[in-house]
C-alpha positions in Angstrom: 13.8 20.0 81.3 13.6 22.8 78.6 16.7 22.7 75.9 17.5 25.1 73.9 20.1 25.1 71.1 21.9 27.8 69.5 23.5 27.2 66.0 26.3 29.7 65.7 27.1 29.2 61.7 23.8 29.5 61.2 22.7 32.2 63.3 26.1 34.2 61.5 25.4 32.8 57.9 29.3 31.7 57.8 29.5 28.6 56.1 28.1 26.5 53.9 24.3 25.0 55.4 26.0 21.5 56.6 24.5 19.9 60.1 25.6 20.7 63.3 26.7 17.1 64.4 27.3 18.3 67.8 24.0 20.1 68.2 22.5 16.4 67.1 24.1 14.5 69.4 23.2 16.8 72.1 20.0 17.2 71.3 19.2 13.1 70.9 21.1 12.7 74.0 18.5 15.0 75.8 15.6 13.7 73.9 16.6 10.1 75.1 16.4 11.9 78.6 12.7 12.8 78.2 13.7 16.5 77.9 12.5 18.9 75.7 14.6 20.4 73.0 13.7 23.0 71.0 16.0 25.9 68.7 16.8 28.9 70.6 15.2 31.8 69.1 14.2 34.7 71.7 15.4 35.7 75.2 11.6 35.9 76.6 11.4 31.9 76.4 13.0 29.9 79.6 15.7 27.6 78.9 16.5 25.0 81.7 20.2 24.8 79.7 21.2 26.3 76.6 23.1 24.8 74.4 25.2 27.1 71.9 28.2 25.2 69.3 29.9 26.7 65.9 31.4 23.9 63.6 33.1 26.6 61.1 35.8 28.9 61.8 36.9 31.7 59.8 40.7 30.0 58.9 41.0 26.4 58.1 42.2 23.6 60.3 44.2 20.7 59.2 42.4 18.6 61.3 38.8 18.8 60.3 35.9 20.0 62.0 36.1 21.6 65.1 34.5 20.0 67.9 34.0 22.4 70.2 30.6 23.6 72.2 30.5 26.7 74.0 28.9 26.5 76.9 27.3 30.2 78.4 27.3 30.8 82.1 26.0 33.1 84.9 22.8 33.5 82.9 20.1 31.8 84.8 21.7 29.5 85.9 23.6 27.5 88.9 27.1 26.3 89.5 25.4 22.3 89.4 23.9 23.5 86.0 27.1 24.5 84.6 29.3 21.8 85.6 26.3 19.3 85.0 26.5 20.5 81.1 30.5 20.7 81.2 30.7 17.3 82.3 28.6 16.1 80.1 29.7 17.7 76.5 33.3 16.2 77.8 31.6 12.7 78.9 30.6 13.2 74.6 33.9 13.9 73.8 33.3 17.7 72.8 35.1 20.5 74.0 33.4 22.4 76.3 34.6 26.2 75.9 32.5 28.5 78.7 31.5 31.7 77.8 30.0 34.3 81.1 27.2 36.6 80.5 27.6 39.9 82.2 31.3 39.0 82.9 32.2 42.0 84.8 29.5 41.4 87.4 30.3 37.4 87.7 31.1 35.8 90.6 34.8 34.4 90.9 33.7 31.1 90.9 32.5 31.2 87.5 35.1 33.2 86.4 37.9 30.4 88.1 35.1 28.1 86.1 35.9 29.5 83.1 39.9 29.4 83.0 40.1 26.0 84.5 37.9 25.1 81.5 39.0 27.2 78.6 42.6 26.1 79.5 43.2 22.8 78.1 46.2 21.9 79.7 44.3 22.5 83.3 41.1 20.9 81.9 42.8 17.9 80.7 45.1 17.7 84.2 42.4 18.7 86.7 39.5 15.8 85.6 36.7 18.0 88.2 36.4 21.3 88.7 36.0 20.8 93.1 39.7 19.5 92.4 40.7 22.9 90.9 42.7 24.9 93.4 42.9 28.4 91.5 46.2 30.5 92.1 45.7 34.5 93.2 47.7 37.1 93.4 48.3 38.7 96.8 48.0 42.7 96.3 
């Protein structure tokens, strides 16, 4: 498979230039999968996953580092994919955070992806996504 990895404090310039440990553990994580893993610089190259994480914020945390991944969906790729790359930053101990392209036109699915996973209390609850039952409103 083709990897590609997004830094987000570099891309931005916030920050001082310090590694992106969760980009590295990702990355040799993938490498050790025979995949190939590469920086993300253009749209016209095909990414099998892609791979995007900011270490900085703009306010500072008590506790450190921030350790989460953001993890972009409905952009070329499947519901296995996205799941497949959840599973795994969580499996890493990261926090995946998923982020939809094109969000108006998204299916519900990804958008029922994305609060079962950017909610923490659900995330941590609900181990698998197939287990989420999402609530709707009846209108």
């Amino acid at each position: 498979m083709r990897i590609g990895l997004i830094d987000v404090d570099a891309v931005n310039n916030h920050g001082p230039k310090f590694p992106n440990l969760a980009l590295m553990r990702i990355s040799a994580w993938h490498k050790a999968q025979g995949d190939e893993v590469e920086w993300w610089w253009t749209d016209l190259i095909h990414y099998d996953i892609v791979y995007m994480s900011k270490v900085f914020s703009d306010t500072y945390r008590k506790k450190g580092h921030c350790k989460t991944v953001y993890v972009l969906t409905n952009f070329n790729s499947t519901m296995e994919e996205n799941l497949h790359r959840i599973y795994t930053l969580r499996d890493m101990n990261y926090d995946p955070f998923v982020m939809i392209y094109d969000k108006p036109s998204a299916p519900i699915e990804i958008r029922d992806l994305q609060r079962w996973c950017n909610n923490k209390v659900i995330f941590k609850k609900c181990r698998r996504f197939e287990d989420y039952k999402p609530t709707r409103e009846k209108g």
